[in-house]
C-alpha positions in Angstrom: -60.2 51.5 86.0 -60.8 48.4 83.7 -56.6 47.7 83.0 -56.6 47.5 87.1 -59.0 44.3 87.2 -56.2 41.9 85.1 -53.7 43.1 87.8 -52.3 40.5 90.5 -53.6 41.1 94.0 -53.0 39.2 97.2 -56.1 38.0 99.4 -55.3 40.6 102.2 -52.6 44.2 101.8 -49.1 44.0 102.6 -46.0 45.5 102.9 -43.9 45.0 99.6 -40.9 45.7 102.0 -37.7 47.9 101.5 -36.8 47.9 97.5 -34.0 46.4 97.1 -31.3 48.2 94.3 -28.0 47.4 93.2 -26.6 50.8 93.9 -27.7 50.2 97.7 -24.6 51.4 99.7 -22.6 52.5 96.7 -21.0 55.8 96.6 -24.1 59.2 97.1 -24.5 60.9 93.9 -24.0 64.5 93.5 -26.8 66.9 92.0 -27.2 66.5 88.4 -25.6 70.0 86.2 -23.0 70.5 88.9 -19.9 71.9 88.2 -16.4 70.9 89.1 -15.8 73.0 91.4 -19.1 72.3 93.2 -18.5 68.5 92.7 -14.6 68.8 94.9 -17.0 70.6 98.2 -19.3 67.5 97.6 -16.5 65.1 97.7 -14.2 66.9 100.2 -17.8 67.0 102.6 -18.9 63.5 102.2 -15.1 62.3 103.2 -15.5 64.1 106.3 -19.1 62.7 106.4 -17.5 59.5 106.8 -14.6 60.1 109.2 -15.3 58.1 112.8 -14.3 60.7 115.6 -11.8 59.9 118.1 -11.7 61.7 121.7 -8.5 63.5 121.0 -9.4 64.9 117.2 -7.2 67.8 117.4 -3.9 66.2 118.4 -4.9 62.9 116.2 -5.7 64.4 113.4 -8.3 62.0 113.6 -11.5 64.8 113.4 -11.9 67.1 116.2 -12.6 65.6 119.5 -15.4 63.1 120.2 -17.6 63.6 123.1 -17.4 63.7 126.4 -20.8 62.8 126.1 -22.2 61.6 122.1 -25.0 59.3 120.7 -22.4 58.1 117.5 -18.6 58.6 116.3 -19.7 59.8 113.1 -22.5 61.4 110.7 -22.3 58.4 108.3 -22.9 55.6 111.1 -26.7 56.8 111.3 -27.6 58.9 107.6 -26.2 55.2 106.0 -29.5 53.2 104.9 -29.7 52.8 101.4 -26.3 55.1 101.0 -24.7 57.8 102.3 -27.3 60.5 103.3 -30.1 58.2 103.9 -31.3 57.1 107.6 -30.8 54.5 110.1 -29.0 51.4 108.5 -30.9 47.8 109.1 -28.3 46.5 110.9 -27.8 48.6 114.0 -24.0 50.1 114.5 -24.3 51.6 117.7 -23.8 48.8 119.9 -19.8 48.4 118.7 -19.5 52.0 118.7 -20.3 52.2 122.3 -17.5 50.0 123.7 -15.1 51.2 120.7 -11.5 51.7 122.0 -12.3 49.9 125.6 -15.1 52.4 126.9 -17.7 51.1 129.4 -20.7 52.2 128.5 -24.0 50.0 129.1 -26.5 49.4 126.4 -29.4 51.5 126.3 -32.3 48.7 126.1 -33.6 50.3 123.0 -30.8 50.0 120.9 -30.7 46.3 119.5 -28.7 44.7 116.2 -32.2 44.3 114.6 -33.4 47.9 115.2 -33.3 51.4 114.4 -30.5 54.4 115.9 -32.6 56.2 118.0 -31.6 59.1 120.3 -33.3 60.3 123.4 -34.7 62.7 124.4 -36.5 63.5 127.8 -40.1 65.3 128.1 -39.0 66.5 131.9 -36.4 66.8 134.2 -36.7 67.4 138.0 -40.4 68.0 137.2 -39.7 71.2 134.5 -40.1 70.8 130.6 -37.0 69.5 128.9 -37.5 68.0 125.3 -33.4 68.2 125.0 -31.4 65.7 123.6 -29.7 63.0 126.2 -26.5 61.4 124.8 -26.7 58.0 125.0 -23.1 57.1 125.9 -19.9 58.6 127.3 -15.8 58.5 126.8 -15.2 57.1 129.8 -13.2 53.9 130.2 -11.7 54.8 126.2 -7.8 54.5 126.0 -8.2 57.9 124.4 -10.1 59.4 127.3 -7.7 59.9 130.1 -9.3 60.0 133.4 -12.4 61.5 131.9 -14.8 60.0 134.6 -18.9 60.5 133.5 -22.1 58.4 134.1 -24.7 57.4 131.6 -28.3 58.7 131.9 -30.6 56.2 133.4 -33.5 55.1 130.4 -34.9 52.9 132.3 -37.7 51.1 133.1 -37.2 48.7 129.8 -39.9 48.4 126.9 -40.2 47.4 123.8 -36.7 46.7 122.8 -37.7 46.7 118.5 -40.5 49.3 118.9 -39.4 51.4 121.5 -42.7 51.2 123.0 -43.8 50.9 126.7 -40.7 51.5 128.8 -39.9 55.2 130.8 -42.7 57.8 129.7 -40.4 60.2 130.3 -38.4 59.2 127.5 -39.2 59.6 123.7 -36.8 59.0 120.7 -36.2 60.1 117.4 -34.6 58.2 114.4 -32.2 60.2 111.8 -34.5 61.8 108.9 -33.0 61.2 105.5 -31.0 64.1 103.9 -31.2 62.9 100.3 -32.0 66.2 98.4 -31.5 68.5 101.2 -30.3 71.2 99.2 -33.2 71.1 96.7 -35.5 71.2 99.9 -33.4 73.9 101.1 -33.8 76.0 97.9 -37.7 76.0 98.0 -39.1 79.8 98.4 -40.8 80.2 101.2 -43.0 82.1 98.1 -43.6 78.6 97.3 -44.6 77.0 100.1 -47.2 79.5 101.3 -48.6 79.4 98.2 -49.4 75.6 98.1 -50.7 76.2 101.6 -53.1 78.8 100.4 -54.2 76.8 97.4 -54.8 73.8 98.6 -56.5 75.0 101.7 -60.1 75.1 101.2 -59.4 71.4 99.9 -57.7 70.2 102.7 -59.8 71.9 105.2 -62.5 69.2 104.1 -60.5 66.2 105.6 -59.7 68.0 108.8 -56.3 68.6 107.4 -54.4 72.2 108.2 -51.0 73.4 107.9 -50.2 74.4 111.4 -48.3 77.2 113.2 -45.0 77.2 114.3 -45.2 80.8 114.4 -43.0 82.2 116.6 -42.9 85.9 115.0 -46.9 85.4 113.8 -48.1 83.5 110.3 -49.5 80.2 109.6 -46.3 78.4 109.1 -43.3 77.4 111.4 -40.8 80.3 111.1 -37.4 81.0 111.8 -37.2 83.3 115.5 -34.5 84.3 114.6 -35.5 86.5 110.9 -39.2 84.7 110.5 -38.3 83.3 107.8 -39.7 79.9 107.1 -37.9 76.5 109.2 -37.8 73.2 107.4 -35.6 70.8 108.4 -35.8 68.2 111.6 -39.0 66.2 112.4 -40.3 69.4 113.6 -39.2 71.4 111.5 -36.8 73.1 113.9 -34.1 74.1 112.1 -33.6 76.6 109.1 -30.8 75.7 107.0 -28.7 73.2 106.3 -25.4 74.8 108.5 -27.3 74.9 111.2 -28.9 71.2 110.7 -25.2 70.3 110.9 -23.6 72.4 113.5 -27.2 71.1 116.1 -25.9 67.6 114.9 -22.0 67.9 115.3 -22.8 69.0 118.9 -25.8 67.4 120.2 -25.0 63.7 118.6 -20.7 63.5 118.3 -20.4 66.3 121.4 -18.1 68.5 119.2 -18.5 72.2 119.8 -18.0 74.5 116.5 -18.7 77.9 115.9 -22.3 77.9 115.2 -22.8 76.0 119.0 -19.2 77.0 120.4 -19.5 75.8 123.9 -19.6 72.4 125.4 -22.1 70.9 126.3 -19.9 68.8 128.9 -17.7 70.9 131.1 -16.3 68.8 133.4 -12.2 69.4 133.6 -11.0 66.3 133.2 -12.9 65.4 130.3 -12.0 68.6 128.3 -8.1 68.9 127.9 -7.9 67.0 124.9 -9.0 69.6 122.2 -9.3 73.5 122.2 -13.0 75.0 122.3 -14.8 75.4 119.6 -13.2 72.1 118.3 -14.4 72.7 115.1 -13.6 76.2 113.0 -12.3 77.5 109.6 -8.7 76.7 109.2 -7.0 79.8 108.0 -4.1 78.9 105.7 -0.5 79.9 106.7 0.1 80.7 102.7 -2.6 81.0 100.1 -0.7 77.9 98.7 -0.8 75.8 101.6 -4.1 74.7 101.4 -6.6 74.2 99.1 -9.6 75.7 98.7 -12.3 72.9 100.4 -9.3 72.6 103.2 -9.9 76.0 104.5 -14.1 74.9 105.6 -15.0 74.3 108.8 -16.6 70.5 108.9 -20.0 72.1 109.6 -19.5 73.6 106.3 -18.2 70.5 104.4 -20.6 68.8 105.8 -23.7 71.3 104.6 -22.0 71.8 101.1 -22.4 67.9 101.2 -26.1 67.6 102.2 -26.9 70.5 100.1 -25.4 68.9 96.7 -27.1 65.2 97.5 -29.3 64.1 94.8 -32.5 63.5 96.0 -33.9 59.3 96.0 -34.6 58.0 92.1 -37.3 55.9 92.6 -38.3 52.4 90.9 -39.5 51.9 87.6 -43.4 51.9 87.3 -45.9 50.0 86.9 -49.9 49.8 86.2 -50.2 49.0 90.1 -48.0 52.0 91.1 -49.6 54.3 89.0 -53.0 53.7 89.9 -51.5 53.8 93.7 -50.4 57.1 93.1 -53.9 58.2 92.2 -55.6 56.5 95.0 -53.1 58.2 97.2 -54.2 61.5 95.9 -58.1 60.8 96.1 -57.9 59.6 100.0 -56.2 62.8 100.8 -52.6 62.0 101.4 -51.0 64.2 99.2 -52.6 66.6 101.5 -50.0 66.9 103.8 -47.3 65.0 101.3 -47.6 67.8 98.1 -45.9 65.7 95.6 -43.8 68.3 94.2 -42.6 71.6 95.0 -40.7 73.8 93.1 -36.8 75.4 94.1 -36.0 79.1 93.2 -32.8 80.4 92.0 -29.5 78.9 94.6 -26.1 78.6 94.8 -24.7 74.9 95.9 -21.1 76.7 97.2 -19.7 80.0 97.9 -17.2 79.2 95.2 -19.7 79.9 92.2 -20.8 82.6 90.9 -23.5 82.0 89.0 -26.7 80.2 90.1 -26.1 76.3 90.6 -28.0 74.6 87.8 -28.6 71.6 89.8 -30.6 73.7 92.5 -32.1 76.1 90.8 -35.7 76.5 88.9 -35.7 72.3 89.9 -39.0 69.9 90.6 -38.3 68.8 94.3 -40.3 65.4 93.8 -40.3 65.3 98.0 -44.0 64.4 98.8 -44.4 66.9 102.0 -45.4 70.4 101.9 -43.4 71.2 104.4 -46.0 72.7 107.1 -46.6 71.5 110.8 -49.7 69.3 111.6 -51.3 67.9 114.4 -50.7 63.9 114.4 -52.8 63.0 117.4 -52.5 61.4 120.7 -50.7 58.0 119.2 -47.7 59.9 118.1 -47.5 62.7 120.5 -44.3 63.0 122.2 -44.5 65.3 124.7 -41.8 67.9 123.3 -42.1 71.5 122.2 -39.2 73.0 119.6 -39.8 76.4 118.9 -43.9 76.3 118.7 -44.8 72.7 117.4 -46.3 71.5 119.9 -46.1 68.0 121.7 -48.4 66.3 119.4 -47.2 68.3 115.6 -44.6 67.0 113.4 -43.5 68.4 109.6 -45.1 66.1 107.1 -42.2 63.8 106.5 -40.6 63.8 102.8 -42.0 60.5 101.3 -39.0 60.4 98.4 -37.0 57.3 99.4 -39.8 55.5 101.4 -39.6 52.9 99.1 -36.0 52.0 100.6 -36.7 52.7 104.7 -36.3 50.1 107.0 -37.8 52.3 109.8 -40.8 54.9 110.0 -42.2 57.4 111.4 -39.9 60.2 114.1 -38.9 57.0 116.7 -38.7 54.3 114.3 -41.5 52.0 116.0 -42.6 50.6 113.0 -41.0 48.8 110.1 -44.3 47.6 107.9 -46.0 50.6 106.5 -49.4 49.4 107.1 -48.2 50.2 110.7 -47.1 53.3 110.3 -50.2 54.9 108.4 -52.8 53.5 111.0 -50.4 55.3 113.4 -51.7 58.5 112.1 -55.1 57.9 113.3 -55.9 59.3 116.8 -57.7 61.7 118.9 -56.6 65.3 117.8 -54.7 63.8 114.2 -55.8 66.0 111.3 -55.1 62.3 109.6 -58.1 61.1 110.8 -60.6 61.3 108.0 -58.0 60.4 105.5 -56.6 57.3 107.1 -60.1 56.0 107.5 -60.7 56.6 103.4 -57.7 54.2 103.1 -58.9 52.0 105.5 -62.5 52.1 103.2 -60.7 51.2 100.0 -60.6 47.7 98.6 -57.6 45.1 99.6 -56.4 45.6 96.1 -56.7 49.5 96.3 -54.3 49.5 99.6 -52.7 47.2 97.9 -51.6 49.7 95.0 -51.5 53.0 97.4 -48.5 50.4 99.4 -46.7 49.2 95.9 -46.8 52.6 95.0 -44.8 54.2 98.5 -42.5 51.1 97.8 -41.9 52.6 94.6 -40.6 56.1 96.0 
């Protein structure tokens, strides 16, 4: 490519670093072609997105009930970076949260100002598989909490305090994923996404690269046990819609039971006489009048209504470097795994329409994953099993919004991306052979393929 020659190059690749926008931490913006009535659940969701829990929700009217045991006070405090809906903000909120209103907790060593929210999850307990989710702090000691009396988990030994690396082996993390353009994700066919998998297989069969099995009811994709249908959501894919995405979260990271998960995951008397069980549920109206229509949803419900009508990232302008990036990116084999684009069916953003949601439906998803399982290696193994990915296969990650991360990859150990893509290289990574054709390319030629991710 002649034009690329006249371009500017630096002597050795680098990390452009997050872009920087003046929208950054403005107010998310709803789904283009949405109507009003679709735009009040967006807006009535992303208020509750933002309310901060308190221990005794019910009576406070202050949410539903925080805790006993929770890794944040609420969804916004971790999907924040560069707006609502994205992930883990640069400056880390977690360490006020955990002594908010006088509690005692301890800091785990892992969670610093200049780091990413991470939760914790162990590979064992008492010597059997675990892979759940340990909650990083408790009420205890919070004016709210009564005599609510609980201990912390012990994460000890200490690492890596910025990386996460090299402390207790039995613990591995995760970092929030992004939920700009959830809905659009949500509204791909599973049609859709067996089809790129079957045309693009005797291609991507040449770099080692194949879309693995999470095949709990048989296939070559990672389906749903419950009606095999196909699971996309979570670093693993573990999760099939969007409701369930946020009833996992409103239990497993605030402790707040709702109907989808309707028992606590705490049960110790004293810490549980605050709030009835589930805490969160539909409110029926007394009169039809009494409440409006987005009052009557459960929060899990706001909450997916919000996720679901999210626009997806709009990335930067671009440029002769980012467009030749983009092609080198396709000729080493990334788009592989990251499919650049992937189309949605016909979908509803709310129950309250009754005709297919323009903004969903018949859409270009420019997400950058086909949205299969693969084998990463040895490197980025973490030990767990959800559903059956294995302790070594993650979904390939949506790249739309890169350009704005602070933190990569599932436990956030690196913040440069040159990091983060020699990460994929390891013993038993289907990333091997195209992570060595990047490493082959000229320092201008990374250079481009990294202006160009800075550009998503």
């Amino acid at each position: 490519m002649a034009a690329f020659n006249s371009l500017p190059t630096s002597a050795q690749p680098t990390d452009p670093g997050a872009r920087r926008e003046p929208t950054d931490n403005a107010s998310p913006i709803a789904l283009a072609g949405l109507g009003q009535d679709e735009r009040a659940f967006f807006q009535d969701g992303l208020r509750r997105f933002d309310t901060a829990e308190v221990v005794s929700g019910a009576a406070s009217g202050q949410g539903n009930g925080l805790g006993p045991r929770f890794n944040s006070d609420s969804c916004l405090s971790c999907h924040a970076w560069p707006n609502p809906g994205g992930s883990s903000p640069v400056q880390n909120p977690l360490q006020n949260i955990a002594t908010a209103y006088g509690a005692s907790n301890d800091i785990p060593w892992f969670i610093v100002s200049e780091g990413p929210i991470r939760e914790a999850r162990f590979v064992q307990s008492n010597g059997t598989a675990d892979g759940g989710v340990h909650n990083l702090f408790v009420v205890s000691g919070r004016s709210d909490a009564g005599s609510c009396a609980l201990s912390q988990p012990s994460f000890g030994p200490a690492g890596n305090p910025v990386t996460g690396q090299g402390g207790n082996r039995n613990i591995v993390f995760r970092i929030p994923t992004p939920i700009f353009g959830a809905g659009l994700i949500e509204a791909i066919p599973d049609s859709t996404i067996l089809a790129n998998m079957t045309l693009n297989a005797e291609r991507n069969a040449r770099v080692g690269v194949h879309g693995h099995t999470n095949a709990i009811q048989g296939g070559n994709v990672n389906r749903s046990g419950n009606d095999g249908t196909i699971t996309r959501f979570g670093w693993k894919a573990q999760n099939k819609s969007l409701l369930m995405f946020a009833g996992e979260a409103y239990n497993v990271e605030m402790g707040i039971s709702n109907q989808l998960f309707p028992q606590e995951r705490t049960e110790t008397a004293a810490c549980r006489t605050y709030n009835p069980t589930p805490e969160d549920t539909e409110n029926f109206p007394a009169t039809t009048a009494a409440n409006s229509a987005t009052a009557v949803l459960s929060d899990i419900e706001a909450f997916a209504n919000f996720m679901r009508m999210l626009a997806p990232p709009t990335p930067g302008p671009a440029s002769l470097m980012t467009i030749y990036g983009r092609a080198l990116f396709t000729q080493v084999g990334c788009a592989t795994c990251h499919t650049p684009t992937l189309m949605t069916g016909t979908a509803m953003a709310t129950g309250s329409s009754r005709n297919p949601s323009p903004g969903l439906s018949n859409q270009q998803a420019n997400l950058y994953s086909d949205l299969l399982l693969h084998h990463m290696g040895q490197a980025l193994a973490d030990g767990i099993t959800q559903g059956a990915a294995g302790p070594d296969e993650f979904r390939s990650a949506p790249l739309w919004g890169l350009g704005q991360r602070a933190y990569f990859l599932h436990d956030g150990r690196a913040s440069d991306l040159l990091v983060a893509i020699e990460a994929h290289r390891s013993q038993g990574s289907e990333a091997n052979t195209v992570v060595g054709q990047f490493n082959a390319l000229s320092d201008p030629q990374q250079q481009a393929i990294l202006d160009f991710l800075r550009s998503l």
